[in-house]
C-alpha positions in Angstrom: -24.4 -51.4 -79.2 -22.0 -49.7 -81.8 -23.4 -46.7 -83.9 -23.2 -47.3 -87.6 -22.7 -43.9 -89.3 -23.7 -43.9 -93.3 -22.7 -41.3 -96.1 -26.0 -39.7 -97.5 -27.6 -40.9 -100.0 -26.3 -38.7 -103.3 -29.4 -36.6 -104.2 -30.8 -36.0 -100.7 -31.4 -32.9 -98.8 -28.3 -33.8 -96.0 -25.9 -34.4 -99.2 -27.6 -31.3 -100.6 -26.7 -29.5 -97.6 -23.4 -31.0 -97.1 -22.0 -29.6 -100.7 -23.5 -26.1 -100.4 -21.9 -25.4 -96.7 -19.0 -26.8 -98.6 -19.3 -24.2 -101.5 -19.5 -21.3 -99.1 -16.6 -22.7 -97.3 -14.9 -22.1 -100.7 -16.0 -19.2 -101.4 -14.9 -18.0 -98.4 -11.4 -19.2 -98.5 -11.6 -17.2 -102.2 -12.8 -14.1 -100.6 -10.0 -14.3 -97.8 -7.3 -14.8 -100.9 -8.5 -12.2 -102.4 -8.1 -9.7 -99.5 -4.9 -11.0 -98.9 -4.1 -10.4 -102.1 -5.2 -6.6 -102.3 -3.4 -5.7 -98.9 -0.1 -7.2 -100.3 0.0 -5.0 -103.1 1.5 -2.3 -100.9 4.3 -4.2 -100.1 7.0 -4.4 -102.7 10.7 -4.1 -101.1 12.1 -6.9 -103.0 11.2 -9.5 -105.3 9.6 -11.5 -105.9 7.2 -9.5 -103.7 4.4 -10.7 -101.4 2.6 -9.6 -103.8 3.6 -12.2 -106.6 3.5 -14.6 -103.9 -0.2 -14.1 -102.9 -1.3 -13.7 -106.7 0.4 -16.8 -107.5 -1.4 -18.4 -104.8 -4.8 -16.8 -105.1 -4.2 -18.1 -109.0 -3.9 -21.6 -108.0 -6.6 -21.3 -105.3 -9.4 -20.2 -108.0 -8.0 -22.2 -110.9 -8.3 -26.1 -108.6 -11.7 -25.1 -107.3 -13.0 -23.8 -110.7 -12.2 -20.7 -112.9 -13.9 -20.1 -116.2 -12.7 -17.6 -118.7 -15.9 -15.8 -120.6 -15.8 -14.8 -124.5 -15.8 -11.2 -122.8 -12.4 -11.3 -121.7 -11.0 -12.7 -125.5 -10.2 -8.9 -126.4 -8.1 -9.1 -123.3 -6.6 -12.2 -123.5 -5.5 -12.3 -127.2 -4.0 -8.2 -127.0 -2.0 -9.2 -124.3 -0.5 -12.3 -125.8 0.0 -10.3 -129.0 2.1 -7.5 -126.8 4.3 -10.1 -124.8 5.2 -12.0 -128.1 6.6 -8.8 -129.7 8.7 -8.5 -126.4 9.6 -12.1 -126.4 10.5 -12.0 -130.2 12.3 -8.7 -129.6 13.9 -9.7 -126.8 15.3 -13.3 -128.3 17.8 -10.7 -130.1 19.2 -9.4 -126.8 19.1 -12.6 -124.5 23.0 -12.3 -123.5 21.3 -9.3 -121.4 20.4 -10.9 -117.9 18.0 -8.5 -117.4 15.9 -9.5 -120.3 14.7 -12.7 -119.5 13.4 -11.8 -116.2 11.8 -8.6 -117.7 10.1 -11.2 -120.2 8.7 -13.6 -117.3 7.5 -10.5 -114.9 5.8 -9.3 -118.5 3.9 -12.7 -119.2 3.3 -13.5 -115.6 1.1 -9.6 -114.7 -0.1 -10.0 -118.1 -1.5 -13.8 -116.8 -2.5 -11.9 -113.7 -4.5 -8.8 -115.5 -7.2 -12.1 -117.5 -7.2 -13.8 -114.0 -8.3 -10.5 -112.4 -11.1 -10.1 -115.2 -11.9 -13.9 -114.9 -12.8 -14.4 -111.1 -15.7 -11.5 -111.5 -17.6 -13.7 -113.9 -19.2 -15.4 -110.4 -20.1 -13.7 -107.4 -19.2 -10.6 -108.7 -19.9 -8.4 -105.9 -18.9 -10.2 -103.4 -15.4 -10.6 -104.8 -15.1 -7.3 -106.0 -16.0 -5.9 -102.2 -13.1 -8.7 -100.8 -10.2 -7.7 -103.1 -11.1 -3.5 -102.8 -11.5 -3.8 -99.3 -7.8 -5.3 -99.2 -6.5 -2.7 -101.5 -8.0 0.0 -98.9 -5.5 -1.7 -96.0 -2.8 -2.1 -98.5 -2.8 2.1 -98.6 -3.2 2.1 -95.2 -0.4 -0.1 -95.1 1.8 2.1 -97.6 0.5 5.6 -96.2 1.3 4.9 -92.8 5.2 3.7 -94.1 5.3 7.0 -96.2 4.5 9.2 -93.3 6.4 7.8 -90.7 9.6 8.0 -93.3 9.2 11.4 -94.0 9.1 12.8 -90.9 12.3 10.6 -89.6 9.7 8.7 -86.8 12.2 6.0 -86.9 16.1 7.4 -88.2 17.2 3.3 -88.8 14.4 3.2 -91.3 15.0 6.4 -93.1 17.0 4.6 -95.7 14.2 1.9 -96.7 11.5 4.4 -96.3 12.9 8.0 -98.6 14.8 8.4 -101.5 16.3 11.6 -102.5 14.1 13.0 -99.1 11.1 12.2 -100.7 8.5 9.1 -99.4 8.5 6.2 -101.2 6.8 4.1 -98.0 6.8 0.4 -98.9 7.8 1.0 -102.2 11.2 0.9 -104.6 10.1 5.0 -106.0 8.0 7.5 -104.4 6.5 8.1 -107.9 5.0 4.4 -107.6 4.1 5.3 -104.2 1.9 7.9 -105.4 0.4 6.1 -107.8 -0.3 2.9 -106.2 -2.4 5.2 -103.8 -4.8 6.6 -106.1 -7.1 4.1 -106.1 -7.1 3.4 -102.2 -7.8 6.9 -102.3 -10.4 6.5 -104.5 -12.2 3.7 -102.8 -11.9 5.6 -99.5 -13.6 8.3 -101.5 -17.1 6.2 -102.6 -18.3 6.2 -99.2 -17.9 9.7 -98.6 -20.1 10.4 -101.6 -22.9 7.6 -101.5 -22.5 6.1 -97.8 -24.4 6.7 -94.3 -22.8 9.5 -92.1 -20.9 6.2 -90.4 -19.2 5.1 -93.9 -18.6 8.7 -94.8 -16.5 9.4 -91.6 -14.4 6.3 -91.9 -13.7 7.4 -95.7 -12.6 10.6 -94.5 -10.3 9.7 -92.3 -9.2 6.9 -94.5 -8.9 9.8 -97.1 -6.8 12.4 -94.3 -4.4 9.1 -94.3 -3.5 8.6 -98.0 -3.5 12.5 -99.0 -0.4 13.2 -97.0 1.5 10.6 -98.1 0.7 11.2 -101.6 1.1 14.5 -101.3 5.0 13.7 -99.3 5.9 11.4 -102.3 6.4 14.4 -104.3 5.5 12.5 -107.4 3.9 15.5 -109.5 2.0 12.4 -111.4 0.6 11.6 -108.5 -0.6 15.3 -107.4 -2.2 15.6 -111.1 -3.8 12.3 -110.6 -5.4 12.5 -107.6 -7.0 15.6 -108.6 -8.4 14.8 -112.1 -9.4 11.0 -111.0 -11.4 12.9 -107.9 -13.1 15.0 -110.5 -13.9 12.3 -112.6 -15.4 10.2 -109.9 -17.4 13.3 -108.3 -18.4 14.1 -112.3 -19.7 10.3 -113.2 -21.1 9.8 -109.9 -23.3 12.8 -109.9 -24.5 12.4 -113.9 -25.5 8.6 -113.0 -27.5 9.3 -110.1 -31.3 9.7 -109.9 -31.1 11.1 -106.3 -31.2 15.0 -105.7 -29.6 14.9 -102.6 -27.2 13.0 -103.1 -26.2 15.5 -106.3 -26.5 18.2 -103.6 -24.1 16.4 -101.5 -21.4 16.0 -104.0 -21.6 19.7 -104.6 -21.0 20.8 -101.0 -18.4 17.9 -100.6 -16.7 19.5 -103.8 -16.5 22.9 -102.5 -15.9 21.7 -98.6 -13.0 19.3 -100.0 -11.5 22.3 -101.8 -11.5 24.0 -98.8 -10.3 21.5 -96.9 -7.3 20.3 -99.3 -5.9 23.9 -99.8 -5.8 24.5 -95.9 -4.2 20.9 -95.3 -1.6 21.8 -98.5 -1.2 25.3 -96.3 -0.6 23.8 -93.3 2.2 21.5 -94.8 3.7 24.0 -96.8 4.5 25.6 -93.2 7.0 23.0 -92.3 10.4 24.5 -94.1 11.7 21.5 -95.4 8.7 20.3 -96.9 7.8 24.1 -98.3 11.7 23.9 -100.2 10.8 20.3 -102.3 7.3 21.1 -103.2 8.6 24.6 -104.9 11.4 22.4 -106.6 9.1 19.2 -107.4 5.9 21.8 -108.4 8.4 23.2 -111.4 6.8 21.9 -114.3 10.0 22.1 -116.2 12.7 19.8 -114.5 16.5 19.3 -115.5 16.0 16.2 -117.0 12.9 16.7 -119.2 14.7 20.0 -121.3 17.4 19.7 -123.4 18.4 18.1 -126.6 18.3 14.8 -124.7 16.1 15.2 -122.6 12.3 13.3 -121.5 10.3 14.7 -124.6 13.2 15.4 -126.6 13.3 11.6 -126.2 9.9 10.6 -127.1 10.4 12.3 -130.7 13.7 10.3 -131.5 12.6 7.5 -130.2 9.1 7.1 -132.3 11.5 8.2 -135.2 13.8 4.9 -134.3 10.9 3.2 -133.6 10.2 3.4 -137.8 13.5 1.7 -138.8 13.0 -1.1 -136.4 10.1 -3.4 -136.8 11.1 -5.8 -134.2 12.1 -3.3 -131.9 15.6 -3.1 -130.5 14.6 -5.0 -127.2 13.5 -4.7 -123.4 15.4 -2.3 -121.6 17.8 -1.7 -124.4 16.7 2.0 -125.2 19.6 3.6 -122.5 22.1 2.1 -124.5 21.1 4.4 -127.4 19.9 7.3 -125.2 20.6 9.1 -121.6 17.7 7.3 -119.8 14.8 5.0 -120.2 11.8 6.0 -122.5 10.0 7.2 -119.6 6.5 6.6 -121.8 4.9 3.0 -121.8 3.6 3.5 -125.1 7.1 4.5 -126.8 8.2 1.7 -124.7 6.1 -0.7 -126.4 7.2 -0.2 -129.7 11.0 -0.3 -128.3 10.3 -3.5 -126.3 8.4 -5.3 -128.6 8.4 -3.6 -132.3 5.6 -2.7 -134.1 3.1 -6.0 -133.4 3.4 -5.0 -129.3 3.7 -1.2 -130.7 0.4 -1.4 -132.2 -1.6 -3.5 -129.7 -1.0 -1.5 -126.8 -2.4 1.4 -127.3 -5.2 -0.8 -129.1 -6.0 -2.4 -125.5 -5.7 0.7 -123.8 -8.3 2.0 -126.3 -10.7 -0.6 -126.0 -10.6 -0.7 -122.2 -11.2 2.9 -121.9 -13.8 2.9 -124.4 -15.7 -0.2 -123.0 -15.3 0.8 -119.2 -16.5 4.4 -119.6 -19.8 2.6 -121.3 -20.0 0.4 -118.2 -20.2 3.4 -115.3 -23.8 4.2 -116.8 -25.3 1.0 -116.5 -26.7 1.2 -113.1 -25.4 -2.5 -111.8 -25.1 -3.1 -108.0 -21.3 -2.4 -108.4 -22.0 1.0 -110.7 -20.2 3.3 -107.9 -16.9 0.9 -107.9 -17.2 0.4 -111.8 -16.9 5.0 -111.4 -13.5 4.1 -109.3 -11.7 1.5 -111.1 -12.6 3.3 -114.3 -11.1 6.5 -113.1 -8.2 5.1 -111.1 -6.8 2.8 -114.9 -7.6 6.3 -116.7 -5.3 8.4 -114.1 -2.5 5.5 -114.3 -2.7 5.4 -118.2 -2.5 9.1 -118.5 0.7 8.5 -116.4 1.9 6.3 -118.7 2.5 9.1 -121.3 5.2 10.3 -118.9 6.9 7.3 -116.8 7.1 3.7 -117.8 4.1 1.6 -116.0 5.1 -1.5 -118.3 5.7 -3.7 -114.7 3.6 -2.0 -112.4 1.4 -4.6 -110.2 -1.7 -1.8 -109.9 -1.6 -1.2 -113.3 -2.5 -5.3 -114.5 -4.7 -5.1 -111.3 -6.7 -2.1 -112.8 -7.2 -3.5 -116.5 -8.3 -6.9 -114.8 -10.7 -5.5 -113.0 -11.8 -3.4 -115.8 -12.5 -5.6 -118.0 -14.5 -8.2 -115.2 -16.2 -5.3 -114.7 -17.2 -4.6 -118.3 -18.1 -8.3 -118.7 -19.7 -8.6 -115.7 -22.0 -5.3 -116.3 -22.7 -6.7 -120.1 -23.9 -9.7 -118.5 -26.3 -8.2 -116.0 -27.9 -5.6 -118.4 -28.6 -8.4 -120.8 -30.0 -10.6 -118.0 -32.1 -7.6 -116.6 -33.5 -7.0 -119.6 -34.4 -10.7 -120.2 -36.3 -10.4 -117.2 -37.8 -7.0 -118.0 -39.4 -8.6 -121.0 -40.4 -11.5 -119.3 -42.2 -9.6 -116.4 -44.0 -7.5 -119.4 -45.0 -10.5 -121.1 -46.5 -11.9 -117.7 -48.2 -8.6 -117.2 -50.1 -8.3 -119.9 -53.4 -8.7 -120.3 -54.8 -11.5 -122.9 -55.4 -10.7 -126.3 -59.2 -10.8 -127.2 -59.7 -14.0 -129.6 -60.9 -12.4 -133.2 -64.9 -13.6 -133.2 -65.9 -14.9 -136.9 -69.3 -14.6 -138.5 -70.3 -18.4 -139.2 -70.6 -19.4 -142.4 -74.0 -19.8 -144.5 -74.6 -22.3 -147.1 -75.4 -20.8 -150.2 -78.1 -22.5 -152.3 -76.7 -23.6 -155.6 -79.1 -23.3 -158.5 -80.0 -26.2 -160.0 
């Protein structure tokens, strides 16, 4: 006797169960990308990078099984075509470069990548959030474990791929990227330490006694500054936002005990001869190539002032044709790149996303403490952006996405908590006492 098998009948609870196993198997597969996505950003020898591989196919991943883009994210979306249509029209006038039109593509595509970051937290927010972070955290481990064994010549056949000019650039083209693209590992290794059990705290330390060296051997004085201010800002937010005494308590001992801690480590480095020589040179505030009639912020001042006569801009990577070097400053760079329209709206985004995020770490959502993080890790990098070009860095796109999910997501959960709040009140009440009328008498009329 054969077995005859049947689909299930659409509607019942088998076909019920059928598509939600397969919605978590989706899920899951999204949450994996996403990982995969966050470890790759460490890796960036060459491109196209793994990195633009994995977005690319994380991308395709969320868009087939179903990606919606909120009216939270229009600020987003519509700033960043504005910017990359000032560098395209600026940059029709200089095509015969062929460095221009890759520039352009690279400039679209992270801008594409920055509204699909901010996109995918509109569902499952936490969860996705928790996926891609978590894979940021290996891609430091990833880059710090490359910086250190560089520096200290662990390998000789890899000192060539792993310094530059004796400092660390790990996985990376420039040790000042390197040192950037580890402040918000650093970061993220530094939540637990300040609001997890004595378990998460400990692996956050150590995750933390990883990435400090190797931002510290990248000799990128950004980076130093960064690390620093971002760490106060997170310690700062995090102990004004929470309700809990002891946990205020504890970020004040883990203040002074990381002081401490950091000035012996810096000590103990500063030992080692070699290392002792760079840090006095890179520690100089005042550098060769920042001085001088030409120089960095000699620079910035003729530049805004050519910047005036040229409304379209004079074109991606054009302005080392009129001076020494680049612009070294993203938001000079803008107007250079792109003219006045891209000129205007970057700073405009960078505005709003500051302004919006910093009203988002006070609204005490379940991802408040990595709302703290990503806000301060986009403020350290667009602080840096005053003083180095971060026009094309990965991280960068990868912070402003997940700013703005962030904001949009947070907007969405106060408004549905207080739905809820007024619903429970209105439940709770207790029922209005019906108004009691006298009844009426008939009047005699006189006859």
């Amino acid at each position: 006797m054969l077995a005859q098998t049947t689909a299930p009948a659409f509607g019942s609870p088998m076909a019920a169960s059928s598509a939600r196993d397969l919605t978590i198997s989706t899920e899951r597969l999204r949450c994996l990308m996403l990982w995969l996505t966050g470890a790759s950003g460490a890796i960036v020898f060459f491109e196209p990078s793994p990195y633009e591989v994995m977005t690319f196919l994380t991308m395709v991943t969320f868009i087939i099984s179903g990606l919606t883009l909120s009216p939270g994210l229009m600020p987003l979306a519509v700033l960043l075509v504005l910017i990359n249509t000032g560098y395209s029209i600026s940059g029709w006038t200089v095509l015969d470069d062929e460095r221009v039109a890759p520039w352009l593509f690279t400039s679209w595509y992270l801008a594409v990548t920055a509204v699909f970051f901010a996109a995918l937290l509109g569902v499952n927010t936490e969860r996705r959030l928790d996926a891609l972070t978590r894979g940021c955290v290996i891609g430091g481990v990833i880059a710090s474990l490359a910086a250190i064994i560089g520096y200290f010549r662990v390998f000789p056949s890899l000192n060539d791929l792993l310094l530059l000019y004796d400092r660390a650039r790990g996985t990376f083209k420039d040790p000042n990227v390197l040192g950037a693209f580890l402040i918000l590992p650093a970061l993220l290794a530094l939540q637990p330490v300040i609001t997890g059990s004595f378990r998460q705290a400990a692996k956050g330390a150590m995750l933390l006694g990883l990435m400090a060296p190797a931002i510290l051997l990248s000799f990128s004085r950004a980076a130093w500054g960064q690390i620093v201010y971002t760490a106060i800002i997170v310690l700062a937010l995090t102990f004004v936002t929470t309700r809990s005494p002891p946990q205020r308590l504890r970020i004040v001992l883990l203040s002074v005990t990381g002081v401490v801690v950091v000035a012996a480590f810096i000590a103990a480095l500063l030992s080692i001869d070699i290392v002792a020589d760079l840090f006095k040179q890179r520690a100089s505030l005042e550098q060769s190539y920042d001085l001088g009639a030409q120089g960095r912020f000699a620079r910035y001042v003729l530049g805004f002032i050519l910047a005036l006569d040229k409304p379209l801009g004079i074109g991606p990577l054009q302005f080392s044709k009129f001076f020494p070097e680049d612009t070294h400053d993203s938001f000079l760079n803008a107007f250079m790149s792109g003219g006045w329209l891209a000129g205007a709206c970057y700073p405009a985004l960078v505005a709003l996303t500051l302004a919006f995020g910093f009203r988002a770490v006070f609204v005490r959502a379940p991802w408040q403490q990595t709302t703290i993080t990503v806000f301060a890790a986009y403020f350290g990098v667009i602080s840096e952006s005053i003083i180095i070009d971060t026009d094309h860095w990965r991280h960068n796109f990868l912070l402003m996405g997940l700013m703005w999910g962030l904001i949009a997501a947070t907007q969405r959960y106060a408004t549905r908590a207080r739905t809820e709040a007024g619903d429970n009140r209105a439940a709770l009440a207790p029922p209005k006492a019906a108004a009691y009328t006298l009844p009426r008498r008939s009047v005699a009329q006189p006859g």
